[in-house]
C-alpha positions as CSV (number, residue, x, y, z in Angstrom):
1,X,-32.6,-34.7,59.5
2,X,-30.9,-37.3,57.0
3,X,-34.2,-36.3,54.8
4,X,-33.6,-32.6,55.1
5,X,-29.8,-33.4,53.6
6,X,-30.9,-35.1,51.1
7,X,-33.0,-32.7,49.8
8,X,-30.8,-30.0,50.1
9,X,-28.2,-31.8,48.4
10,X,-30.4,-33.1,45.9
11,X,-31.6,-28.9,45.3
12,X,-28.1,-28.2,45.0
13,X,-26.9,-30.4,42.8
14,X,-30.1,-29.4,40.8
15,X,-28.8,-26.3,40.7
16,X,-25.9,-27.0,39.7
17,X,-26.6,-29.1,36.3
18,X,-29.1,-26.4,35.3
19,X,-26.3,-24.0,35.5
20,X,-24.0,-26.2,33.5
21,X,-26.6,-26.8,31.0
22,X,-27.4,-23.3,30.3
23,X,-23.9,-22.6,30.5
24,X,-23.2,-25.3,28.0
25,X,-26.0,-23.6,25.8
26,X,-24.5,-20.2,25.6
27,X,-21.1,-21.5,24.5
28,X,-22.6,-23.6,21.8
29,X,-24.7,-20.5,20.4
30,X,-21.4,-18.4,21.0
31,X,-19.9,-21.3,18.5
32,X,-22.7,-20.8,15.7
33,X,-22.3,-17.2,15.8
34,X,-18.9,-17.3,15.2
35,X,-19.3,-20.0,12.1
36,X,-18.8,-18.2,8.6
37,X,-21.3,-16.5,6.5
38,X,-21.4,-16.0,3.0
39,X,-23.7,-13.8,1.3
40,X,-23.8,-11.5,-1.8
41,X,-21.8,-8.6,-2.0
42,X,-23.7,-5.3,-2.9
43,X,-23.9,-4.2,-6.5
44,X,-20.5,-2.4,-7.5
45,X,-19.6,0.7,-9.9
46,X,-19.9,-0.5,-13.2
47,X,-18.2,0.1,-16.2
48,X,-20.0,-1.3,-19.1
49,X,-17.1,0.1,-21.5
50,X,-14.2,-1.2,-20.1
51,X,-11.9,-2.9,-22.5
52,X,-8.5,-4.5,-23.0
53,X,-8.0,-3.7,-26.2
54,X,-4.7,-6.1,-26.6
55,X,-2.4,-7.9,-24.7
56,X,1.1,-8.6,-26.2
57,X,4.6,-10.0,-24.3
58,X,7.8,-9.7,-25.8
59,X,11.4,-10.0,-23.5
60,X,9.8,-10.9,-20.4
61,X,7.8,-7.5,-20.8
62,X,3.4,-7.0,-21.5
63,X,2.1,-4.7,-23.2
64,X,-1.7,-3.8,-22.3
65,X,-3.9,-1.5,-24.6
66,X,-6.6,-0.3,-22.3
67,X,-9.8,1.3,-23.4
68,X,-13.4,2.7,-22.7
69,X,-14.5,4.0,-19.5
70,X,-11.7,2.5,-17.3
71,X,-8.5,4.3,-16.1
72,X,-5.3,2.1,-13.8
73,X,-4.5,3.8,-10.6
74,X,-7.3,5.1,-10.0
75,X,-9.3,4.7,-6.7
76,X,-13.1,3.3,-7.9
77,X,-16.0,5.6,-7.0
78,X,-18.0,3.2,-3.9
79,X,-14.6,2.0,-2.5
80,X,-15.2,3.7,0.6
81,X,-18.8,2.1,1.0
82,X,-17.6,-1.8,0.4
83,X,-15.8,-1.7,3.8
84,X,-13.4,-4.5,2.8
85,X,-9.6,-4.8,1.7
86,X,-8.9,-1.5,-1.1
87,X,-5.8,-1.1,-2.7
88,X,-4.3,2.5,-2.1
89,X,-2.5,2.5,-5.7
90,X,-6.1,2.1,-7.5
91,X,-7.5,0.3,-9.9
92,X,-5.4,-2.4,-11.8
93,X,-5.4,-5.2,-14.1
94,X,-5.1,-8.8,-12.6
95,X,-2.8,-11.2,-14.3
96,X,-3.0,-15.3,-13.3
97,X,-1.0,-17.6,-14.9
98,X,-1.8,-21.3,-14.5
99,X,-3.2,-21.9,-11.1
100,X,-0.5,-18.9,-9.4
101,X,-2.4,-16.3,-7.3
102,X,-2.4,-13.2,-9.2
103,X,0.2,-10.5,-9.6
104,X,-1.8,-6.8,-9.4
105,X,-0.2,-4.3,-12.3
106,X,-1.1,-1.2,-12.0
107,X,0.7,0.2,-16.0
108,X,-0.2,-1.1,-19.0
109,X,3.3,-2.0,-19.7
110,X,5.2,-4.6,-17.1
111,X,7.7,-7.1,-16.9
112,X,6.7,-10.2,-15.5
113,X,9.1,-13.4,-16.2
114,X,7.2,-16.9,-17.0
115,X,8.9,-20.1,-17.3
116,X,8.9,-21.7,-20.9
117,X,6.4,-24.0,-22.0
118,X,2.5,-24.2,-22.3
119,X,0.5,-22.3,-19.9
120,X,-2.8,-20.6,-19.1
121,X,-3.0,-16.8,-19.0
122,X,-6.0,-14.8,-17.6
123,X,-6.2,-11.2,-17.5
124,X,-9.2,-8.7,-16.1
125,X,-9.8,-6.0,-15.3
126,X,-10.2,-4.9,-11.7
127,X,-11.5,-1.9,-9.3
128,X,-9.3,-0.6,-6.7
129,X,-11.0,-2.9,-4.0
130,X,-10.1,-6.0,-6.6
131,X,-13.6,-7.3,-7.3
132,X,-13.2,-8.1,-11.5
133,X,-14.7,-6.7,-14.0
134,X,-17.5,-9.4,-15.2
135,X,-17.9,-8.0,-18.9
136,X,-16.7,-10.1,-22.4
137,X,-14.6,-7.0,-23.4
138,X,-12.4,-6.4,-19.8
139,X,-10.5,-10.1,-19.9
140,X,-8.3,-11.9,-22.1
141,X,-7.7,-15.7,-21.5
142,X,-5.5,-18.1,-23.9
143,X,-3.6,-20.6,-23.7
144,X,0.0,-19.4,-24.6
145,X,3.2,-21.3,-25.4
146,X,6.1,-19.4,-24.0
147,X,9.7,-19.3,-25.5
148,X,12.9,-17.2,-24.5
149,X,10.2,-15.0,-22.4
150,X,7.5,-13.8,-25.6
151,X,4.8,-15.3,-26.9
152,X,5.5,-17.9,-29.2
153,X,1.7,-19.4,-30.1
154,X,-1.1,-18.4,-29.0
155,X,-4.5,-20.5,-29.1
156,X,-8.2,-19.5,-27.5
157,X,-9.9,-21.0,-24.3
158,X,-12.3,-23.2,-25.7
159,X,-13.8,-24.8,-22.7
160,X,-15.0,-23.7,-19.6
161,X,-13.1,-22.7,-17.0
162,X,-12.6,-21.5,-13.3
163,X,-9.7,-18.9,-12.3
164,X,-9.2,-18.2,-8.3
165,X,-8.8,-14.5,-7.5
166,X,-9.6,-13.5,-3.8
167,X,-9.5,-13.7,-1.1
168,X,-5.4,-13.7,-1.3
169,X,-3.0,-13.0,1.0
170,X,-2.9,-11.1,4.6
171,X,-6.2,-8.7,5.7
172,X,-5.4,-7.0,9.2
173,X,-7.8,-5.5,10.9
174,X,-11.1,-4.1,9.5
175,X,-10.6,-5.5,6.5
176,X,-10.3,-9.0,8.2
177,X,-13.8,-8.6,9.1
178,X,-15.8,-8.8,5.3
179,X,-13.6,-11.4,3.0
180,X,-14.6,-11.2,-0.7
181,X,-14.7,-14.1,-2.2
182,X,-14.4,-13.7,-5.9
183,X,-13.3,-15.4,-9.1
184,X,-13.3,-15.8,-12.8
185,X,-15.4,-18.0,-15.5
186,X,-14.7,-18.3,-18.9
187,X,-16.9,-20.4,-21.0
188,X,-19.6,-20.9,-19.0
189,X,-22.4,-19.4,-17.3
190,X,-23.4,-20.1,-13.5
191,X,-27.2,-21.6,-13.1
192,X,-29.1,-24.8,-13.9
193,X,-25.4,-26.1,-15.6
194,X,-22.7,-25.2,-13.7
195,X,-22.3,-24.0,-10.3
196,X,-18.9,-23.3,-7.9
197,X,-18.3,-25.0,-4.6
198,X,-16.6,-22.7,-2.4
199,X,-15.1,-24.3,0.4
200,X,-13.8,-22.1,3.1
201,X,-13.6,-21.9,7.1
202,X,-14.6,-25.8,7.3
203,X,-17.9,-25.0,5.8
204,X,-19.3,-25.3,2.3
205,X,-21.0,-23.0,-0.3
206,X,-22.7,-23.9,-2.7
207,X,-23.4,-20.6,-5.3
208,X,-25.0,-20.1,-8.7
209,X,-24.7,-16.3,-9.2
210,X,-21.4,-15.2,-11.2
211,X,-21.1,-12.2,-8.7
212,X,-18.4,-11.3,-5.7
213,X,-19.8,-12.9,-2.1
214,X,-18.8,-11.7,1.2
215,X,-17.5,-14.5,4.1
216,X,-17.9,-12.9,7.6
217,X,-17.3,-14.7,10.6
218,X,-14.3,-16.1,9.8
219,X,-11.5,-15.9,13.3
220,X,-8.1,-14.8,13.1
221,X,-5.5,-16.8,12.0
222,X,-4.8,-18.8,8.5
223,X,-7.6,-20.3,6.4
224,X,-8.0,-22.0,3.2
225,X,-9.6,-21.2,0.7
226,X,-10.9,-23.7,-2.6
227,X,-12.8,-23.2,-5.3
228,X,-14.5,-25.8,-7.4
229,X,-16.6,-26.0,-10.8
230,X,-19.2,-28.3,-10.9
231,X,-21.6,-29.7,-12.7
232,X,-25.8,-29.5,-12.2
233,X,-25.4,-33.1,-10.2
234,X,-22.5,-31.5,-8.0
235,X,-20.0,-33.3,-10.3
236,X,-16.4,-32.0,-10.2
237,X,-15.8,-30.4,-14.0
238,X,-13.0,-32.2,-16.0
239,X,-11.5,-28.3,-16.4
240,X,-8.1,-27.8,-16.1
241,X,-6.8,-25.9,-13.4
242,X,-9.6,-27.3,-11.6
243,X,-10.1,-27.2,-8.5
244,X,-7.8,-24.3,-7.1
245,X,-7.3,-23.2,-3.5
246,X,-5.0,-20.9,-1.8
247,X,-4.4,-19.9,1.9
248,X,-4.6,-16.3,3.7
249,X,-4.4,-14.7,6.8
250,X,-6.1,-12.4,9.0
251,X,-4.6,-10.7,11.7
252,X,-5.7,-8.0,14.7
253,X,-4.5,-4.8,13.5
254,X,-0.4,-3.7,15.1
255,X,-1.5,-2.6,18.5
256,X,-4.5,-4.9,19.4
């Protein structure tokens, strides 16, 4: 009898531990599922022609001459295929001073106030869903000294150099499902040189393609976001502005 409990006991608790195991099991590949992904976004509309012709500020107010094959506030041809975060007013320019996120202008002419003294301006081209325009002819960057609100001297970027642009700010809903991750190099080409570390989600990246990449996987709530140019051994690059990060949010769309 004392045999017969024992062996039941020992079946059961047998049982029990395989169920625990394979329970166990499922959560931790429910864990890896959920861990982000970054991959290559697909190729986008191009517009080989695009140009900013010139950029000027006077009085706290810029002055953009666009040209080519590029029109603001318009809505770019395969937005409705990329099936991430579009901007309803169209297509825009991006403007970054320093290390700030950008500020989206969608006229040629704007005012935007910046503090005087030396800082680094950055200006591209972007399509409505705010993946940059990757051509020599759509940016300008210098390296501006600012008085009373104008220009005052301006000198070219020499060096290379990495400029954040998405992801920024709040995606709700389907568009918190595909993040793009994209940004801006001047001076330098990605490869056997240089390459940019994007760290994101508690996960690292490590990508050698200048080209937008999509982070899925990524649950709701805030996240940060840095970028980083290195060198071939993995070396930070003595750039400035470098490294830049920024935090955004995804939310459940109102309702959910």
């Amino acid at each position: 009898m004392k045999r017969a409990i024992i062996l039941g006991a020992f079946t059961l608790l047998t049982i029990l531990f395989a169920t625990g195991c394979k329970q166990a099991g499922t959560d931790a590949s429910l864990g890896a599922a959920n861990m982000p992904s970054i991959k290559p976004m697909e190729p986008s509309a191009e517009f080989p022609e695009a140009s900013i012709a010139s950029m000027d500020y006077q009085n706290g107010q810029f002055n953009f001459q666009i040209g080519g094959d590029f029109s603001l506030g318009q809505q770019t041809p395969d937005a409705p295929q990329k099936m991430c975060a579009n901007s309803a007013q169209g297509q825009h320019i991006h403007l970054i001073v320093d290390d700030r996120p950008y500020e989206a202008k969608y006229e040629s002419t704007f005012r935007h106030l910046i503090p005087d003294g030396p800082h680094y301006l950055l200006a591209f081209l972007s399509r409505s869903y705010h993946e940059s325009i990757k051509t020599p002819s759509a940016h300008v960057a210098v390296k501006a000294e600012i008085k009373d609100s104008s220009f005052k001297k301006l000198d070219p970027v020499t060096g290379p150099m990495l400029f954040y642009s998405r992801p920024k700010g709040v995606y709700l809903g389907d568009d918190a499902r595909r993040i793009m991750v994209d940004f801006y190099l001047v001076n330098c080409n990605l490869g056997s040189d240089y390459k940019v570390k994007v760290e994101i989600g508690g996960k690292e990246f490590l990508v050698d393609q200048w080209q937008p990449y999509l982070i899925e996987g990524l649950p709701m709530g805030e996240h940060r976001c840095k970028l980083s140019l290195v060198d071939a051994s993995g070396a930070l690059v003595q750039a400035p502005l470098n490294p830049v990060e920024r935090t955004f949010t995804l939310q459940p769309s109102p309702g959910q």
